[in-house]
Kinemage of the C-alpha trace (Angstrom):
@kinemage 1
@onewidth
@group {chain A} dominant
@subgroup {mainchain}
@vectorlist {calphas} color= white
{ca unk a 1} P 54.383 -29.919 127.108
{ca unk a 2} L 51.257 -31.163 126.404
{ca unk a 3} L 49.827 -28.564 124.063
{ca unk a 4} L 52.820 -28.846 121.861
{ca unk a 5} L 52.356 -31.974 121.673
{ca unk a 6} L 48.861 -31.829 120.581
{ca unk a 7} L 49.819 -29.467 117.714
{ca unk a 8} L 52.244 -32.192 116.668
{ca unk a 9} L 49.590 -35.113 116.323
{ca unk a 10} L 47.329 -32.659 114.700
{ca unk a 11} L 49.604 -31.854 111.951
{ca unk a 12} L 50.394 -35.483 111.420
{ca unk a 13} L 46.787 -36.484 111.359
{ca unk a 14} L 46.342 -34.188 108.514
{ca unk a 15} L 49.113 -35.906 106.535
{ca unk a 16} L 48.272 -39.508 107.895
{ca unk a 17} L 47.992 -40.445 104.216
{ca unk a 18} L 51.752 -40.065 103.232
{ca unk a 19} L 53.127 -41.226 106.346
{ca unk a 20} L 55.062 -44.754 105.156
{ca unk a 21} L 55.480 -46.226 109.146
{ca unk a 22} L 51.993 -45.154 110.058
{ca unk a 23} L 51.575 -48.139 112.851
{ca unk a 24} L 55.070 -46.693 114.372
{ca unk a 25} L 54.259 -43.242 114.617
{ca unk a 26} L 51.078 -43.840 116.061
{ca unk a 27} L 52.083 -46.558 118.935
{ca unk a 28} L 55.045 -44.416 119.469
{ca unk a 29} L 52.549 -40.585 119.681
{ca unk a 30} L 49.821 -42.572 121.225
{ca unk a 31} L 51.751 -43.918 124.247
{ca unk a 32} L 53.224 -40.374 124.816
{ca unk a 33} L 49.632 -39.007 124.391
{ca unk a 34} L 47.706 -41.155 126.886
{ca unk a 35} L 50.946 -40.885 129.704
{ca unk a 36} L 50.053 -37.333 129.407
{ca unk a 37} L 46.480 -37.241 129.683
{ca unk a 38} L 46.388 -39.678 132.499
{ca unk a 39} L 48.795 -36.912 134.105
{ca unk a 40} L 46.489 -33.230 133.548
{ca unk a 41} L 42.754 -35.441 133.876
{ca unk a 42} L 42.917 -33.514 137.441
{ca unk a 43} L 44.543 -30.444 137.183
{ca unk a 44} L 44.062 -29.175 133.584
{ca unk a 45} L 40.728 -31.694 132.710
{ca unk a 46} L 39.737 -28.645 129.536
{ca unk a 47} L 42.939 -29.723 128.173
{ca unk a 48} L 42.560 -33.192 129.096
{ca unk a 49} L 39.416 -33.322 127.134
{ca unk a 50} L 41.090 -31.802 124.215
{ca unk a 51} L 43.945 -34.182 123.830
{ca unk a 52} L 41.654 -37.365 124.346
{ca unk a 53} L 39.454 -35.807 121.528
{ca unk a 54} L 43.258 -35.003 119.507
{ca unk a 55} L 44.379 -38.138 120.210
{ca unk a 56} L 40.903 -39.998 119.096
{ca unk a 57} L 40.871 -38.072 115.772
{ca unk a 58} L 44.686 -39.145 115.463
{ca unk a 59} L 44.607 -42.825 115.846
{ca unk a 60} L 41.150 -42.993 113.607
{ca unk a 61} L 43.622 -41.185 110.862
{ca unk a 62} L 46.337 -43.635 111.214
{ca unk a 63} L 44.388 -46.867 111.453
{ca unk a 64} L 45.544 -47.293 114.896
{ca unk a 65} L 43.256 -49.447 117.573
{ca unk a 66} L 42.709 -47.740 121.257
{ca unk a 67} L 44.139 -50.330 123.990
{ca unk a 68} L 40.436 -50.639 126.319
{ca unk a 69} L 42.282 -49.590 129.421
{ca unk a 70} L 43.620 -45.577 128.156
{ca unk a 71} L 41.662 -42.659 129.413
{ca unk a 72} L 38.427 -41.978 128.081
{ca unk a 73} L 36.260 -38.967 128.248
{ca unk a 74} L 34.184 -40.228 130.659
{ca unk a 75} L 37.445 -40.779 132.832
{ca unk a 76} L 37.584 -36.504 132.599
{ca unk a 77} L 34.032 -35.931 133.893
{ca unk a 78} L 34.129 -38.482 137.056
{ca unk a 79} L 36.222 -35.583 138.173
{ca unk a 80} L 33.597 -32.975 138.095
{ca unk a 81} L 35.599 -30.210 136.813
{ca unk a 82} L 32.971 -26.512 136.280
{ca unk a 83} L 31.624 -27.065 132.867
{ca unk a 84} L 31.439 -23.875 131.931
{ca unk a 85} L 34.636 -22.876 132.697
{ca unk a 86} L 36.295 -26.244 131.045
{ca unk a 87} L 34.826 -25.643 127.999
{ca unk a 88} L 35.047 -22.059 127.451
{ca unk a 89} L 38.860 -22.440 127.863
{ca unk a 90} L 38.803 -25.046 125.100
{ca unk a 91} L 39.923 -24.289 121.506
{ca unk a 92} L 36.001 -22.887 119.885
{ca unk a 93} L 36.107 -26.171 117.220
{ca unk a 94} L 36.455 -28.341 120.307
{ca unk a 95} L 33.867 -26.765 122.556
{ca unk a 96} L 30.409 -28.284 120.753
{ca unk a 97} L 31.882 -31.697 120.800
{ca unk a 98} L 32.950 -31.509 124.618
{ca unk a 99} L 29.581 -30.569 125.221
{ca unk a 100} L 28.131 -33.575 123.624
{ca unk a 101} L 30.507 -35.938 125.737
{ca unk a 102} L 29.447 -34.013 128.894
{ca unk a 103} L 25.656 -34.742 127.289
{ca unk a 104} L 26.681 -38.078 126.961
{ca unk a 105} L 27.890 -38.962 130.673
{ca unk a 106} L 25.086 -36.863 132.627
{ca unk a 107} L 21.740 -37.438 132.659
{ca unk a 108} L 21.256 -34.230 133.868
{ca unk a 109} L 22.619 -32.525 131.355
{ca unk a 110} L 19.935 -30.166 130.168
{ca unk a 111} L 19.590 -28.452 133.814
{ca unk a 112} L 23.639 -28.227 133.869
{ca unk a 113} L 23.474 -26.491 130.346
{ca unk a 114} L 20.675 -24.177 131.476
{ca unk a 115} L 22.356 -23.510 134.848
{ca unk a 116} L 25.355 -22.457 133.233
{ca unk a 117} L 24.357 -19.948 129.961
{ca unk a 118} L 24.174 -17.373 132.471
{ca unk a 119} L 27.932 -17.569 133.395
{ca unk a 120} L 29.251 -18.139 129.473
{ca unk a 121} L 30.613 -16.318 126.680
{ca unk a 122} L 28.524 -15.712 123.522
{ca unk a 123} L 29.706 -18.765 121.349
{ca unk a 124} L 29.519 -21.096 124.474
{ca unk a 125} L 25.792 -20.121 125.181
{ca unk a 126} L 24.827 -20.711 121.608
{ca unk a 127} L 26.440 -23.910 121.281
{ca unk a 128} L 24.446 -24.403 124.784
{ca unk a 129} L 21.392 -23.803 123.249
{ca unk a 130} L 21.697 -25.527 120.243
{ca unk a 131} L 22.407 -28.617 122.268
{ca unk a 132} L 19.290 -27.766 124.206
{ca unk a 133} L 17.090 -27.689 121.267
{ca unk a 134} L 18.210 -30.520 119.659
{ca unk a 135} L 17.540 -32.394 122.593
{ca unk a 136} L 13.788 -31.286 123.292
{ca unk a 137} L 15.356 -28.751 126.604
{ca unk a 138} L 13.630 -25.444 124.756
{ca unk a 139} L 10.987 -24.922 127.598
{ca unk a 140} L 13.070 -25.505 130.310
{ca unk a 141} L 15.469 -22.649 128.742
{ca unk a 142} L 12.912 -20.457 127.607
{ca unk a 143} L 11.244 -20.104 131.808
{ca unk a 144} L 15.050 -20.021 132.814
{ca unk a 145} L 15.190 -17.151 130.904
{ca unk a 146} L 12.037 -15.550 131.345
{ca unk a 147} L 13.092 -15.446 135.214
{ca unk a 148} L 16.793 -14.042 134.660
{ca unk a 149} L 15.145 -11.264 132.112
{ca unk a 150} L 12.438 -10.685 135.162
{ca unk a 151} L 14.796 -10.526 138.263
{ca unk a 152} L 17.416 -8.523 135.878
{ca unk a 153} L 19.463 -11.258 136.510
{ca unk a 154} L 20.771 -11.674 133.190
{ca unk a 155} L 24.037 -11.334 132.007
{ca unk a 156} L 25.678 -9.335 129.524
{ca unk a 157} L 26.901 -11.518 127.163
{ca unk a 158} L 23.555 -14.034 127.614
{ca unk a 159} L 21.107 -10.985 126.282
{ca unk a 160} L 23.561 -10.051 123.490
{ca unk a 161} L 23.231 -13.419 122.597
{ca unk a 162} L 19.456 -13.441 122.846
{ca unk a 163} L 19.493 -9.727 120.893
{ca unk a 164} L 21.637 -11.488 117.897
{ca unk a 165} L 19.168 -14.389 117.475
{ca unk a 166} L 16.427 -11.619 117.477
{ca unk a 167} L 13.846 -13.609 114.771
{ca unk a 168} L 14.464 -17.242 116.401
{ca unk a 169} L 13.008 -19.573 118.628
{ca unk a 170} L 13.520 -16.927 120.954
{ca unk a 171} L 12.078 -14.140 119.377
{ca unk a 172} L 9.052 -13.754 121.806
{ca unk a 173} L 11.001 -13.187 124.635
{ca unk a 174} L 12.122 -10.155 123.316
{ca unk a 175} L 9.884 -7.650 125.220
{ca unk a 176} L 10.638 -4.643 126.950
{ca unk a 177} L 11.256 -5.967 130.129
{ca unk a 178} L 14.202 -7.602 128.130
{ca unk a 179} L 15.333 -4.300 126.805
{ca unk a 180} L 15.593 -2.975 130.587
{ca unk a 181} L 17.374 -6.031 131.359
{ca unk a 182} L 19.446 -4.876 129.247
{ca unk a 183} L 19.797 -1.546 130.244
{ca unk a 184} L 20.940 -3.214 133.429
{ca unk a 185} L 23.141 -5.376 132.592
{ca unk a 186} L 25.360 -2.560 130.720
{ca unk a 187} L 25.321 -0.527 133.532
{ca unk a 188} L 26.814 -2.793 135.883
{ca unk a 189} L 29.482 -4.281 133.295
{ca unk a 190} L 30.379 -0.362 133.185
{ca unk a 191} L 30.200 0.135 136.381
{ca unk a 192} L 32.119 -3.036 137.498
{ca unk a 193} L 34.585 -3.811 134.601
{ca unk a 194} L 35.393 -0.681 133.277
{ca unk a 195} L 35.190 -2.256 129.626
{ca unk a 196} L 33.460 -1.541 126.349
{ca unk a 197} L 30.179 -3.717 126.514
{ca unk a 198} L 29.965 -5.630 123.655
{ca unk a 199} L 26.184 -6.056 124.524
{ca unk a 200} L 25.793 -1.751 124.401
{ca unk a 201} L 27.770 -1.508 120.926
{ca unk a 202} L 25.471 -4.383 119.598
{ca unk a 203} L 22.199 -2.116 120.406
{ca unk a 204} L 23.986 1.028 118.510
{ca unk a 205} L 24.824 -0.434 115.515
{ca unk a 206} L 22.535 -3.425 115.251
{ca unk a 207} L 19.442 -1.634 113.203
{ca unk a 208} L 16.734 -4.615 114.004
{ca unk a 209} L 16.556 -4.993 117.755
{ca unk a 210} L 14.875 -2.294 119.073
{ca unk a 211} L 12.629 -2.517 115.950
{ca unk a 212} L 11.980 -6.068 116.974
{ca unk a 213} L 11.069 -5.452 120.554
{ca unk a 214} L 8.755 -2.542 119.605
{ca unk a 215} L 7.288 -3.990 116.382
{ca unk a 216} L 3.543 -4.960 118.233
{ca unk a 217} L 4.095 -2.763 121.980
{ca unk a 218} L 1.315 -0.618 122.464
{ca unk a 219} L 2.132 2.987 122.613
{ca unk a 220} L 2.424 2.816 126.646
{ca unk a 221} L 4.964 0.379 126.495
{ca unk a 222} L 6.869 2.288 123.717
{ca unk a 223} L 7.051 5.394 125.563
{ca unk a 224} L 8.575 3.723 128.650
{ca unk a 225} L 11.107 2.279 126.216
{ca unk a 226} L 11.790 5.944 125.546
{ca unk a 227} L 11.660 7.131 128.801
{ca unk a 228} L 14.265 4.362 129.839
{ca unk a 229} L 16.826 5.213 127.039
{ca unk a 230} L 16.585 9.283 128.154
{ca unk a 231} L 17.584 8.362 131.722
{ca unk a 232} L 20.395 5.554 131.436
{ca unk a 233} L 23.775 6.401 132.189
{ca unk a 234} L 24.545 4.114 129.824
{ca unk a 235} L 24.677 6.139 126.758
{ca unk a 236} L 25.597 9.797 125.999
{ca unk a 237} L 23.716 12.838 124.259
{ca unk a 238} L 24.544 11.026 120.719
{ca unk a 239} L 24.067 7.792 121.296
{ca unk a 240} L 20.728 8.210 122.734
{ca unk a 241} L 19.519 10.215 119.948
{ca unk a 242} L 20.448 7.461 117.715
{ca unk a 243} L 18.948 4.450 119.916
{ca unk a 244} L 15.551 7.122 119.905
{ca unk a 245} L 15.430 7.099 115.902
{ca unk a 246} L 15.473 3.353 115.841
{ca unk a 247} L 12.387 3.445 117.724
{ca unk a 248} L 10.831 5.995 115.833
């Protein structure tokens, strides 16, 4: 299949140097390559994307020149396949540069990126919003996020993303609305997916956050921190007690 034969061309283009019939081997793998893109562009375009950035890294290793008529990136994104779900199936060192392609065949691109942190793992949203920064999309994000954190809206993996880049651009929107967003956003991945919450472990054992959110609250605002740890369901007898003498 396909993937195999992407782990084949990789390997080769890391020993392009000692191959003797380089122009062979890559007319031959390159032929075979772009049949078989052409073929999953529609139904597998994440691993489409993959093999036309596989094969591009492949010929550029063995010298070879790209005939103008093979598939392109832009010949995966006239399909419109979900973004966020394309990518986060990709291999993680592929995943920055398919979102640059994407960047580079949408103009809307920053309001796609934004629309879709909420649905994506932890690596995929900070690739996300490094791409966002970089490309002058921090306000935007920041009032998307504001309104998530507001409405509880926000997911799981999107806040423990937010609570690891506590002292960032970011850092502001760290308040205590956040923290009950928070609180939320365990409960129903508890509730709904019966699964340790990555997001809930990260508050335990991550000294800095709650330091960080209460750091300038007034003393109103700290005690309804308090008041909101001692009634979650999220956390038992111990586990409170230690969230409490972060605070303290």
């Amino acid at each position: 299949g396909l993937k195999a034969r992407l782990a084949v061309a990789s390997e080769i283009t890391k020993s392009a140097r000692d191959l003797d019939d380089a122009s062979v081997v890559a007319e031959k793998t390159l032929s075979k390559l772009n049949e078989e893109i052409k073929a999953h562009v529609r139904t597998k375009p994440g691993l489409a994307l993959e093999a036309l950035m596989v094969r591009d890294d492949f010929a550029k290793a063995l010298g070879a020149e790209l005939a103008e008529d093979v598939p392109n990136d832009g010949t995966v994104w006239a399909t419109k396949p979900p973004l966020a779900e394309l990518v986060a199936g990709m291999p993680a060192t592929y995943q920055r540069r398919a979102l640059e392609s994407f960047q580079a065949h949408d103009e809307a691109w920053g309001e796609v990126l934004i629309d879709i942190i909420n649905q994506s793992p932890v690596r995929l949203v900070s690739e996300c919003v490094s791409l966002l920064a970089a490309g002058g999309q921090l306000n935007p994000l920041k009032a998307e996020l504001g309104k998530l954190i507001n409405h509880h809206n926000a997911g799981a993996e999107l806040l423990l993303w937010l609570a690891k880049d506590k002292t960032g651009d970011f850092a502001e929107i760290l308040t205590s609305e956040t923290f009950g967003a928070m609180l939320s956003a365990i409960e129903r991945e508890t509730s709904d997916e019966k699964r340790a919450c990555k997001l809930r472990d990260f508050l335990l054992t991550d000294g800095g956050i709650l330091e960080e959110i209460t750091k300038d609250a007034d003393i109103g605002i700290v005690k309804d921190i308090t008041r909101a740890i001692q009634m979650t369901t999220c956390f038992e007898g111990m586990d409170k007690r230690s969230l409490l003498g972060k605070i303290v």
